[in-house]
Backbone as JSON, one array per atom type, in Angstrom:
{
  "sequence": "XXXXXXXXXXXXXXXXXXXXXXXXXXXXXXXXXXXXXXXXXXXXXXXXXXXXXXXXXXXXXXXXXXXXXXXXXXXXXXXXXXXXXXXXXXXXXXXXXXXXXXXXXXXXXXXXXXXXXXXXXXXXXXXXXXXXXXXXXXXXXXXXXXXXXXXXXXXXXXXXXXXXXXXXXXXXXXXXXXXXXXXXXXXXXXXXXXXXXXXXXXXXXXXXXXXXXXXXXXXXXXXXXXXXXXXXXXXXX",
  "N": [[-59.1, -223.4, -56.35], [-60.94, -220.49, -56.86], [-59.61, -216.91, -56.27], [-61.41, -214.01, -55.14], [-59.32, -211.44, -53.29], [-58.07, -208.66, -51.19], [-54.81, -207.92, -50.76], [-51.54, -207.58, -48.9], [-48.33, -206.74, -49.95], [-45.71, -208.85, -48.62], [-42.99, -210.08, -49.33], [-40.45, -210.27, -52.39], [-38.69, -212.08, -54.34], [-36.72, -212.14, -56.63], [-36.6, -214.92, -59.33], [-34.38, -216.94, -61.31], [-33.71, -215.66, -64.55], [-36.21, -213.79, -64.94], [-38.82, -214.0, -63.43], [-40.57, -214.04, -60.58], [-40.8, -214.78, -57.14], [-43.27, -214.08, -55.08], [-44.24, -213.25, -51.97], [-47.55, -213.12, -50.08], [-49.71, -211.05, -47.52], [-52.89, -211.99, -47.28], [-56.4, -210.61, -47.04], [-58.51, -212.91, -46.93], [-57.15, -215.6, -47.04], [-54.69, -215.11, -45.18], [-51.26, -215.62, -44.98], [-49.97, -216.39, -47.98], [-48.05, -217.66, -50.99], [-46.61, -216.71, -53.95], [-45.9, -217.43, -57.4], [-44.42, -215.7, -60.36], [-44.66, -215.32, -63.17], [-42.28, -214.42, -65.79], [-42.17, -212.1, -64.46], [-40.27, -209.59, -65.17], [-40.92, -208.74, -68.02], [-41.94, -207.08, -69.9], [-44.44, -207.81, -71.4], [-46.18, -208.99, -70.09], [-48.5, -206.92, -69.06], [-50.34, -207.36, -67.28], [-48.48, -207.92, -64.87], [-46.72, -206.16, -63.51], [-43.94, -205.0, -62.45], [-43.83, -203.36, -61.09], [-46.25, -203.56, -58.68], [-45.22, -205.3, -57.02], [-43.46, -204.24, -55.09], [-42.46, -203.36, -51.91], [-44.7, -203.96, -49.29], [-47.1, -203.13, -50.69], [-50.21, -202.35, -51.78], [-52.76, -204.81, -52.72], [-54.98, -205.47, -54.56], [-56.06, -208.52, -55.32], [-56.8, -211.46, -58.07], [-56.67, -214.59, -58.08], [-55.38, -218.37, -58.06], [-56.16, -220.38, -55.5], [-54.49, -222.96, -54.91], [-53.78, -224.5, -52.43], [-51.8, -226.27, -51.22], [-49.82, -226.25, -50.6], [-47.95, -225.49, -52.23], [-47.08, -223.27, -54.45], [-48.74, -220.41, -55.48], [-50.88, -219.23, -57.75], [-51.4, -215.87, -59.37], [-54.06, -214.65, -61.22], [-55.51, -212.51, -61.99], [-54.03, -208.92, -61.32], [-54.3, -205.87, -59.39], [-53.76, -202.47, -58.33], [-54.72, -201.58, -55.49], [-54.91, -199.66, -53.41], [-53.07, -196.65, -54.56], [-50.01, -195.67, -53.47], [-49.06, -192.0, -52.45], [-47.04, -190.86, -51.66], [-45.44, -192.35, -49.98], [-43.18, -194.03, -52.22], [-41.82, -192.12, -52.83], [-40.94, -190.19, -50.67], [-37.91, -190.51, -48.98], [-37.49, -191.23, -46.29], [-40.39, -192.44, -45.39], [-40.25, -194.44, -47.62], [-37.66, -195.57, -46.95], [-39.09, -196.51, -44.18], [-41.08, -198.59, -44.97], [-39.84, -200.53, -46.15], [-38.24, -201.64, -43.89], [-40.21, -202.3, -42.44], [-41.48, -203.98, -43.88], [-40.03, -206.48, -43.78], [-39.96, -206.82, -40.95], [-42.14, -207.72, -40.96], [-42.33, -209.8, -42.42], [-40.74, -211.77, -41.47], [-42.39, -212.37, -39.39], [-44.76, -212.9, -39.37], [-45.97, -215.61, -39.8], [-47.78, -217.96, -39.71], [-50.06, -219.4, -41.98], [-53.03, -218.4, -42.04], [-55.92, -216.97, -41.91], [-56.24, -214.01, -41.04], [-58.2, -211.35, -40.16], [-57.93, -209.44, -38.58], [-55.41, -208.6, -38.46], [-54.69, -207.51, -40.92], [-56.72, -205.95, -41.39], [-55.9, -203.68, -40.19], [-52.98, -203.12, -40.51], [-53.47, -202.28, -43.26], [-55.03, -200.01, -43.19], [-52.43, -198.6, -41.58], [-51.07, -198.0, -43.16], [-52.01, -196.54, -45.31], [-52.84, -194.62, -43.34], [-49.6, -193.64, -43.12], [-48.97, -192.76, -45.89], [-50.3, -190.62, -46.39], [-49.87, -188.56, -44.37], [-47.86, -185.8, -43.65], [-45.83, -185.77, -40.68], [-44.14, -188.64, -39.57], [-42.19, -189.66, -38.12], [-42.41, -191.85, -35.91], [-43.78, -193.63, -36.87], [-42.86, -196.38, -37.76], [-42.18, -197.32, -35.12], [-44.15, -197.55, -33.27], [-45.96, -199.01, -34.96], [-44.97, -201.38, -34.53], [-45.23, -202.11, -31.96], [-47.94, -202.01, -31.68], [-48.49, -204.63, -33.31], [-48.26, -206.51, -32.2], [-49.88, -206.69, -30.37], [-51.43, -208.51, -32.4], [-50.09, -210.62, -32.99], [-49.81, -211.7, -30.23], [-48.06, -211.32, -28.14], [-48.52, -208.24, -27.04], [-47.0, -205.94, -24.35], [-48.62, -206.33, -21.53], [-49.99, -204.09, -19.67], [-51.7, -203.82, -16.85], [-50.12, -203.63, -14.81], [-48.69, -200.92, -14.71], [-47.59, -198.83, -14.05], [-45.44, -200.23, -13.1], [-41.78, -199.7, -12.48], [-39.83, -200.94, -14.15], [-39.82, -202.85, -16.83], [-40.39, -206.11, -17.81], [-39.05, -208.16, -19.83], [-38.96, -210.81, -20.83], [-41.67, -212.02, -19.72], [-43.23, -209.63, -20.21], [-44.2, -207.89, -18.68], [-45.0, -205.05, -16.06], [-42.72, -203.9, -13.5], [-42.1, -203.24, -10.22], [-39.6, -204.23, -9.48], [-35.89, -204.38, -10.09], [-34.85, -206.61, -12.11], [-33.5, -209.41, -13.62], [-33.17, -209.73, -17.04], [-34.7, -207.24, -17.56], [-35.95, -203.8, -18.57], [-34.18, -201.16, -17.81], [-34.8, -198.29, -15.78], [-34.86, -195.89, -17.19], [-35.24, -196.48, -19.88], [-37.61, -198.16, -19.78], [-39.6, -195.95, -18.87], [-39.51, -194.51, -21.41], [-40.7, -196.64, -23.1], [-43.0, -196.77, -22.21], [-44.11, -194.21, -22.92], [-43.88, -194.47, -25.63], [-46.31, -197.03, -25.6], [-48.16, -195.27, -24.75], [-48.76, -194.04, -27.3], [-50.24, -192.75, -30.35], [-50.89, -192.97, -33.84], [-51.5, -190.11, -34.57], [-50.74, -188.6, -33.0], [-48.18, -186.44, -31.01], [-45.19, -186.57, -33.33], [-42.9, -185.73, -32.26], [-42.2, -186.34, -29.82], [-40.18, -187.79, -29.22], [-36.03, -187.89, -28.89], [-34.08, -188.23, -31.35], [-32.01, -190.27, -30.38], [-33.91, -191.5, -28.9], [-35.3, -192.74, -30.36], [-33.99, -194.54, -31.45], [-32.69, -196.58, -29.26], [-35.26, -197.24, -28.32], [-36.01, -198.49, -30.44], [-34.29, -200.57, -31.01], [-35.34, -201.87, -28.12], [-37.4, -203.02, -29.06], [-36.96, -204.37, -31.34], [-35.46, -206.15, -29.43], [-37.54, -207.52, -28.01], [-39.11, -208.56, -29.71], [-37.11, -210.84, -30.79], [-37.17, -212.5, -28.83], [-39.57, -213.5, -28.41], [-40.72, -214.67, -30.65], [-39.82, -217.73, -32.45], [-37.12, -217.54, -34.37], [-36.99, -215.01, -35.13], [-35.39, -212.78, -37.41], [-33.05, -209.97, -36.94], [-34.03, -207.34, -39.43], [-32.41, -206.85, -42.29], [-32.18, -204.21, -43.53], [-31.7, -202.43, -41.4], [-29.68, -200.95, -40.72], [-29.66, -199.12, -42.67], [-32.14, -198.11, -41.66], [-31.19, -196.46, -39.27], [-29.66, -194.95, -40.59], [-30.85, -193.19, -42.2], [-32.33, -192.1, -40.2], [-30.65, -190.49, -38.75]],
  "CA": [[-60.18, -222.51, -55.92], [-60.34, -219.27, -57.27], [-59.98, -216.17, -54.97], [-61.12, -212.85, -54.97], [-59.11, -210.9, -52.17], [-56.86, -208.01, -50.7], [-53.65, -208.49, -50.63], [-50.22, -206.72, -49.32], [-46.68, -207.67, -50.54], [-44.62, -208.61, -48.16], [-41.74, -209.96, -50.07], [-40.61, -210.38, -53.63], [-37.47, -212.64, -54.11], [-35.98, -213.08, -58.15], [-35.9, -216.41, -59.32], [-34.22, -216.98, -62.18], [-33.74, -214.32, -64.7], [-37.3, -212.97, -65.13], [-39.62, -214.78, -62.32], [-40.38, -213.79, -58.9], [-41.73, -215.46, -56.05], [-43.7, -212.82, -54.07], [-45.32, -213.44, -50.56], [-48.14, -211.74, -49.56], [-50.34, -211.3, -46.5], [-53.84, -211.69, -47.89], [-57.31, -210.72, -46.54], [-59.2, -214.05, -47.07], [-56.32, -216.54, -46.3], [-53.57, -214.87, -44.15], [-50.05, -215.54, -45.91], [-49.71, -217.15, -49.44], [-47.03, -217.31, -51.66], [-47.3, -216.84, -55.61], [-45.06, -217.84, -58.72], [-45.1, -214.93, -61.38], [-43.61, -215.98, -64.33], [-42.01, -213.22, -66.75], [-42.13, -210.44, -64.26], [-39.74, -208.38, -66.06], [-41.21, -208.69, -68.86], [-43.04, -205.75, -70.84], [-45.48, -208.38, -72.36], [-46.89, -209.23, -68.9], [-48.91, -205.63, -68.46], [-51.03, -207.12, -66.28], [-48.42, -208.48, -63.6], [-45.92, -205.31, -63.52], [-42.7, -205.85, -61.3], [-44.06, -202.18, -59.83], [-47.13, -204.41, -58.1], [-44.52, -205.74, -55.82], [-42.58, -203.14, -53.87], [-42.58, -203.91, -50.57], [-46.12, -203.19, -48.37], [-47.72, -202.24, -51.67], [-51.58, -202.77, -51.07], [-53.1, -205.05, -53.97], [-56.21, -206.56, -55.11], [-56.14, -210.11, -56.7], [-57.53, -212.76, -58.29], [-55.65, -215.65, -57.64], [-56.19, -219.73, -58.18], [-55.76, -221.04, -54.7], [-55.21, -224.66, -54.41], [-53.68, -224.75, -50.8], [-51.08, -228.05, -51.43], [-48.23, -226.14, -49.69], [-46.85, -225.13, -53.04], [-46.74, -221.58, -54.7], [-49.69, -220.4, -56.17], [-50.76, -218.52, -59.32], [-52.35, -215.14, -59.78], [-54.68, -214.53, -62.26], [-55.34, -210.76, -61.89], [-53.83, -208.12, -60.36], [-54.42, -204.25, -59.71], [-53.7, -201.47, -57.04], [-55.78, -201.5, -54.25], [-54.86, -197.94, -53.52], [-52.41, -196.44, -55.37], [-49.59, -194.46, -52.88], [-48.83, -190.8, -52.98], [-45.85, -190.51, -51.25], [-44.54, -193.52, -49.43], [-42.49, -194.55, -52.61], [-41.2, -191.26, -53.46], [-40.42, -190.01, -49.68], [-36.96, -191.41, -48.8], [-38.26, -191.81, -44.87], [-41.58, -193.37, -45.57], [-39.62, -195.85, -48.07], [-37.1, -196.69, -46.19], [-39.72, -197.09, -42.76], [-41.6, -199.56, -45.66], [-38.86, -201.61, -46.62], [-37.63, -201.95, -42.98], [-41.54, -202.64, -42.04], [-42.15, -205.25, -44.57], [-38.76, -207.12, -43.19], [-40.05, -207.06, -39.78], [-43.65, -208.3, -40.87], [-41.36, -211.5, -43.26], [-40.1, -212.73, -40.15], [-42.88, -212.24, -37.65], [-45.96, -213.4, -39.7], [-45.87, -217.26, -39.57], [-48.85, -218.88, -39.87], [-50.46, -219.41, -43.15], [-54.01, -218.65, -41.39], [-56.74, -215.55, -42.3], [-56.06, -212.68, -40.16], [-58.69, -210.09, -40.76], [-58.0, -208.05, -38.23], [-54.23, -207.6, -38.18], [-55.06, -207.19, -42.4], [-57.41, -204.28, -41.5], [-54.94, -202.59, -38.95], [-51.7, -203.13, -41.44], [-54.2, -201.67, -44.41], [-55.19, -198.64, -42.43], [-51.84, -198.17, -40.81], [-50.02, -197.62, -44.6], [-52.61, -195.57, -45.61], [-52.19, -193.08, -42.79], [-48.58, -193.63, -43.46], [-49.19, -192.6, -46.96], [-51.17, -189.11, -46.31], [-49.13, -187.85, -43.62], [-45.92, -185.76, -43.12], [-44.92, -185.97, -39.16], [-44.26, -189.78, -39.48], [-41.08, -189.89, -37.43], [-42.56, -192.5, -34.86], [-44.66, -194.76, -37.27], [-42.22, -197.77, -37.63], [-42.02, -197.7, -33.48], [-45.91, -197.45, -33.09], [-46.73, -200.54, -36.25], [-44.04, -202.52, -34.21], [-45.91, -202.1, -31.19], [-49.36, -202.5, -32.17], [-48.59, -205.09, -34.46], [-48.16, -207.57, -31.42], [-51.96, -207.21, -30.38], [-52.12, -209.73, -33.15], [-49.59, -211.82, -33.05], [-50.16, -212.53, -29.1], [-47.07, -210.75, -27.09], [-48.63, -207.18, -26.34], [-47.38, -205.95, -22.86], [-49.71, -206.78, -20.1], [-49.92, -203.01, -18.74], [-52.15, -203.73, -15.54], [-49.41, -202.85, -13.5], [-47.92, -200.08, -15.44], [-46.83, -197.72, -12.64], [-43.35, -200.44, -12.37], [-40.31, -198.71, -12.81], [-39.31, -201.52, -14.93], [-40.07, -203.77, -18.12], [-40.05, -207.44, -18.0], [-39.33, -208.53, -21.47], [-39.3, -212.17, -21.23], [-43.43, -212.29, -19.34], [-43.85, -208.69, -20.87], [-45.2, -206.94, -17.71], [-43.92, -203.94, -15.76], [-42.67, -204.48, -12.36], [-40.87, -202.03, -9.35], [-38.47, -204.64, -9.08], [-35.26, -204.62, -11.19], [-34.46, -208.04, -12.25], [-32.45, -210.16, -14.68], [-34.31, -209.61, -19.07], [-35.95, -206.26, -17.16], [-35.41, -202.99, -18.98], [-33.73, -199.78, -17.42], [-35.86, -197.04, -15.64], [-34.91, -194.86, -18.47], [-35.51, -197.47, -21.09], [-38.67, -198.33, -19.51], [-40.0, -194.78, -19.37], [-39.19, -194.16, -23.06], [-41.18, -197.85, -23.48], [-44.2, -196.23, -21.65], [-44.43, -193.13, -23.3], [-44.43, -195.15, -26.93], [-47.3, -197.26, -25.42], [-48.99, -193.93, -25.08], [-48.99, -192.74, -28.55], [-51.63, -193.43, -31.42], [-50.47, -192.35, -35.3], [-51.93, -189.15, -34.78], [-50.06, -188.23, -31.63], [-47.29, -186.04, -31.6], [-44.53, -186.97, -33.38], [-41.58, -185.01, -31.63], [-42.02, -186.54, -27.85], [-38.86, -188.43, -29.12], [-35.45, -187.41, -29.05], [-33.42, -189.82, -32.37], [-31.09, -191.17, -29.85], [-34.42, -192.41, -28.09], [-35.76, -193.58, -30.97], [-33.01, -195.5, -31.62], [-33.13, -196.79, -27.66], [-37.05, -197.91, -28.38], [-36.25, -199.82, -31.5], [-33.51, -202.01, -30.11], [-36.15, -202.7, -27.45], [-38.82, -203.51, -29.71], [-36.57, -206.22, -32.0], [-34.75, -207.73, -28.97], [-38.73, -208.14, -27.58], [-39.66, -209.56, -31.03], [-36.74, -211.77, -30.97], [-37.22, -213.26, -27.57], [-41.52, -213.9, -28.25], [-40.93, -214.82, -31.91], [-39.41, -217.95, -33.06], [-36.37, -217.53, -35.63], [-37.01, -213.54, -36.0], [-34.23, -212.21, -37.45], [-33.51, -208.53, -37.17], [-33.99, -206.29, -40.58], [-31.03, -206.76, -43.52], [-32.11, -202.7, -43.41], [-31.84, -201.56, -40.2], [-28.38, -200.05, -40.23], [-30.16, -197.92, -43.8], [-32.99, -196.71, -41.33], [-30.56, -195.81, -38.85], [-28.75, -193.98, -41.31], [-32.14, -192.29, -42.5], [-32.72, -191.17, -39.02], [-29.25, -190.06, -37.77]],
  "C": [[-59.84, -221.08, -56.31], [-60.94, -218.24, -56.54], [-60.29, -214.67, -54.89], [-60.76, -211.96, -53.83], [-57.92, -209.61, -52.08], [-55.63, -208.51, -50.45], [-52.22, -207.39, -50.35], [-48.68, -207.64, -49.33], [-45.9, -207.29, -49.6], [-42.91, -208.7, -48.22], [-41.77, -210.57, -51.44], [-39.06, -211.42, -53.71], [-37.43, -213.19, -56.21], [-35.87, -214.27, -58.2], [-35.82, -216.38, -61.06], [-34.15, -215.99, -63.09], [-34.86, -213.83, -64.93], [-38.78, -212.95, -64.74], [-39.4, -214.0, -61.1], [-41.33, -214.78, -58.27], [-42.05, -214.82, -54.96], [-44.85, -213.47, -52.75], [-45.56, -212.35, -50.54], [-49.05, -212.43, -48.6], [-52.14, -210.75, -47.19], [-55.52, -211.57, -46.76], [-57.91, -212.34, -46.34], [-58.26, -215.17, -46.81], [-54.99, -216.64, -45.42], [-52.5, -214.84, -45.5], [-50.36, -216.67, -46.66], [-48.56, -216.89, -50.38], [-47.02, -217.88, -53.24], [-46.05, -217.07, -56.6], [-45.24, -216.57, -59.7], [-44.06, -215.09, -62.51], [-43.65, -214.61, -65.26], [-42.55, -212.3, -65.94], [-41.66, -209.36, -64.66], [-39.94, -208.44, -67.15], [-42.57, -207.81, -69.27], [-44.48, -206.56, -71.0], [-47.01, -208.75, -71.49], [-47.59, -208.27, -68.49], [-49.6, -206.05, -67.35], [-50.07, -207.69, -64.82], [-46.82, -207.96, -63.75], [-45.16, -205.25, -62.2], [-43.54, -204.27, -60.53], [-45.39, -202.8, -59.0], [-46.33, -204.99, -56.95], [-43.3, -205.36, -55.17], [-43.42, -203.72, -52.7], [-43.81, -203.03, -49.59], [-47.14, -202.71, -49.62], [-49.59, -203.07, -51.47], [-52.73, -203.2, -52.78], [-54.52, -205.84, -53.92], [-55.97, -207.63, -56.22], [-57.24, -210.94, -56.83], [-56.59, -213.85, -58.57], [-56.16, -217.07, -57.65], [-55.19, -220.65, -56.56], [-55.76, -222.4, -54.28], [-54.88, -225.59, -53.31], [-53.41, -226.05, -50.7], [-49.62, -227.68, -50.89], [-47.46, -225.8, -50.87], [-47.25, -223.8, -53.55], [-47.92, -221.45, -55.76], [-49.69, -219.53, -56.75], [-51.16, -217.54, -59.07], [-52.8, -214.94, -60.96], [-55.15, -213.22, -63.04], [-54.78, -210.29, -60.82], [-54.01, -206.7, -60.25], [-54.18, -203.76, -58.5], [-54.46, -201.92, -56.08], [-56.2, -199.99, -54.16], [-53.11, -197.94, -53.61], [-51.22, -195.22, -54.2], [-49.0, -193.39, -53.63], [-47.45, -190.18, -52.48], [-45.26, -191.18, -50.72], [-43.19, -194.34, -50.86], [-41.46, -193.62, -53.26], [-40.5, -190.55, -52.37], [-39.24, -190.88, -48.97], [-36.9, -192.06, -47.07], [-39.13, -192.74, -44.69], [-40.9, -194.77, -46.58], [-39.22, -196.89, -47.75], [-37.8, -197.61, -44.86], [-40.37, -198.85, -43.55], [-40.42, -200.61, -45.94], [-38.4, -202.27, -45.33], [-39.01, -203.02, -42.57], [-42.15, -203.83, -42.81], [-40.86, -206.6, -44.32], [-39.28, -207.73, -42.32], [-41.52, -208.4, -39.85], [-43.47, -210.01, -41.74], [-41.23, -212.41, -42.49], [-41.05, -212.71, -38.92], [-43.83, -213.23, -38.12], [-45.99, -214.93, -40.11], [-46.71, -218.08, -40.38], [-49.83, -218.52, -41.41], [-52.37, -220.12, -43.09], [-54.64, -217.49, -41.23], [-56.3, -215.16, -40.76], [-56.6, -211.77, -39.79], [-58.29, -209.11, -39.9], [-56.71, -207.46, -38.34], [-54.25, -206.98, -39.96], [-55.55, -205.96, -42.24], [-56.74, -203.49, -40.93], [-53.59, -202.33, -40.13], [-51.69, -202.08, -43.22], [-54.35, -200.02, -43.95], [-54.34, -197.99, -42.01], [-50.82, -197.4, -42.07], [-51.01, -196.21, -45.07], [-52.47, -194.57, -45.17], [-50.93, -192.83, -42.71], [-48.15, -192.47, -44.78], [-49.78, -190.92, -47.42], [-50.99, -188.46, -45.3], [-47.79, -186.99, -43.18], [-45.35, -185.97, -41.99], [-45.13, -187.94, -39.06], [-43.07, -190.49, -38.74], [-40.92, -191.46, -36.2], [-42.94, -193.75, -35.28], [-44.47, -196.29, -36.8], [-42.33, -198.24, -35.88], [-43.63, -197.97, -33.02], [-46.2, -198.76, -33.68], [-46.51, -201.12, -35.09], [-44.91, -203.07, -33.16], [-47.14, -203.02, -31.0], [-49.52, -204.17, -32.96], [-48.53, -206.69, -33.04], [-49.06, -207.81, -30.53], [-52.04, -208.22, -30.9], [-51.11, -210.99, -33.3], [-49.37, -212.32, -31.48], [-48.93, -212.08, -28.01], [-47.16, -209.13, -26.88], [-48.17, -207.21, -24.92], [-48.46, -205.9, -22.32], [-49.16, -205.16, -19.43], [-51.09, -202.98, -17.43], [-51.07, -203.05, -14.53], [-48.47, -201.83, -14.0], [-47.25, -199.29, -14.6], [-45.6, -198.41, -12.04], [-42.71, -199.38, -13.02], [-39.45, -199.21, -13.69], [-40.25, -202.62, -15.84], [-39.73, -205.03, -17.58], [-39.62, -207.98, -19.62], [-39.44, -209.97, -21.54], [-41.22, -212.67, -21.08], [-43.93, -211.38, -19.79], [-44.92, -208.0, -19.99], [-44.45, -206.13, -17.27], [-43.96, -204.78, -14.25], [-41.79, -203.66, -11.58], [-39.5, -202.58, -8.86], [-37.04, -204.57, -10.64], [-34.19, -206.09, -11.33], [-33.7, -208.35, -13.45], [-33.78, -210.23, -16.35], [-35.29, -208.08, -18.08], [-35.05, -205.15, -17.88], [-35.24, -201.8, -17.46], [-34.91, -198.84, -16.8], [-35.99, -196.17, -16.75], [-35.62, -195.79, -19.41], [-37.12, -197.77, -20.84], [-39.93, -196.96, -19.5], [-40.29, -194.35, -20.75], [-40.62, -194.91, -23.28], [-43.05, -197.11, -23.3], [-44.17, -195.39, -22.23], [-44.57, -193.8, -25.24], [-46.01, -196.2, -26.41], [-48.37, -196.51, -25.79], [-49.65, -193.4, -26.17], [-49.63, -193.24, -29.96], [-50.61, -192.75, -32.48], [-50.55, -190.99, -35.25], [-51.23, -187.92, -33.4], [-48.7, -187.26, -31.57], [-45.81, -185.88, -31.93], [-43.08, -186.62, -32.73], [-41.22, -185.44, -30.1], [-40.94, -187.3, -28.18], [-37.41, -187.79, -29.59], [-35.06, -188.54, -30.2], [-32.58, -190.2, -31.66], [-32.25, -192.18, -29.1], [-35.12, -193.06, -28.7], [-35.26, -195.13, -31.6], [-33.19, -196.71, -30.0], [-34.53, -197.77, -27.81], [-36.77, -198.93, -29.49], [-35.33, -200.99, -31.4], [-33.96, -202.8, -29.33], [-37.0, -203.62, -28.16], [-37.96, -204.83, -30.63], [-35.98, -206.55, -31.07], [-36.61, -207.99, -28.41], [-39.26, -208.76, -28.87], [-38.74, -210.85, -31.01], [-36.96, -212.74, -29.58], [-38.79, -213.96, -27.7], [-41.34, -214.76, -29.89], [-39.76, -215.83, -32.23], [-38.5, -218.06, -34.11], [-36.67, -216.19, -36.29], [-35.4, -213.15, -36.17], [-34.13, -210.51, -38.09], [-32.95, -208.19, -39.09], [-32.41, -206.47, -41.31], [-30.92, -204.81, -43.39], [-31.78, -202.49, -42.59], [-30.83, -200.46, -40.25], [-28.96, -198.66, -41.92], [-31.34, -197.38, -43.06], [-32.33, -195.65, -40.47], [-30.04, -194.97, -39.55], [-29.75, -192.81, -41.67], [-32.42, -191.07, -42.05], [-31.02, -190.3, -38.26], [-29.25, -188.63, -38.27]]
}
């Protein structure tokens, strides 16, 4: 079946010397994973290894024949073309860490549109912003609207985090975060893209993102934290 759809790259993996096998999270069928034969190769203009940096936001045409094995593209081009996420050594590294997190979270090989339109929109303002200090902690967040373990803030006014049921609560119990820790937690709840980026100190950003992958690994199946992490830490230190 042949497909015209959006598409972003979430990973690229060498095979062999001049092949890749790139997953991506596509508008029209969720995750798919493609064969590209002679990627490093000049001759190939239309299916240029720079097409698959990590988060890069593509339009294809693709022959989907959905048998569980690795499928072809047929065209490929930009989507939109970034202006500073691959040249900013912050925004890079947040992308490389961010397309890690989204490898190991995103599962199901089952259309998505909306976390597609949120993940599309969220690079973009990534992409045309300088105060981006918070982003990666915000996606992380947000990003679990769609895969089904947002906290439950009805009772937000605990003093503490649950992380295993993912509610707050005034009691402090066994998997519950810290008053401090929980505070921090609440005040990232709070904060949209546009919000301002400095309400964090980098020791508490650090603090928030330890929360946020041990709560990914506890809701999520076989997540395993970021090969990067210790290069964003370094980023941010």
């Amino acid at each position: 079946m042949l497909v015209k759809t959006k598409a972003i790259v979430i990973s690229s993996l060498k095979y062999q010397e001049k092949s890749l096998i790139v997953k991506c999270f596509t508008l029209s069928d969720g995750l798919k994973s493609y064969f590209v034969q002679s990627a490093f190769s000049a001759k190939k203009s239309n299916q240029k290894i720079a097409y698959f940096q990590p988060l890069t936001l593509l339009e294809i045409e693709a022959n989907h024949k959905n048998k569980g094995t690795l499928e072809h593209f047929k065209e490929i081009k930009l989507s939109t073309a970034y202006h500073t996420i691959n040249t900013d050594i912050i925004k890079s590294t947040m992308v490389i860490f961010l397309s890690e997190i989204l490898h190991h979270s995103i599962q199901e090989e089952e259309k998505n549109e909306n976390l597609f339109l949120f993940l599309e929109s969220a690079l973009l303002w990534l992409d045309t912003h300088e105060e981006t200090s918070n982003f990666h902690l915000i996606l992380m967040l947000e990003v679990t609207k769609f895969l089904g373990f947002y906290p439950d803030t009805s009772e937000i006014e605990g003093q503490h985090f649950e992380m295993k049921d993912g509610f707050f609560t005034p009691f402090l119990g066994i998997g519950c975060l810290s008053e401090h820790e929980t505070h921090l937690f609440k005040k990232l709840i709070g904060l949209k893209f546009d919000s301002n980026q400095k309400v964090f100190a980098g020791v508490e950003r650090q603090i928030l993102l330890k929360i946020l992958l041990d709560y990914y690994t506890i809701h999520l199946d076989g997540f395993k934290k970021p090969k990067s992490l210790e290069v964003l830490k370094e980023v941010f230190a």
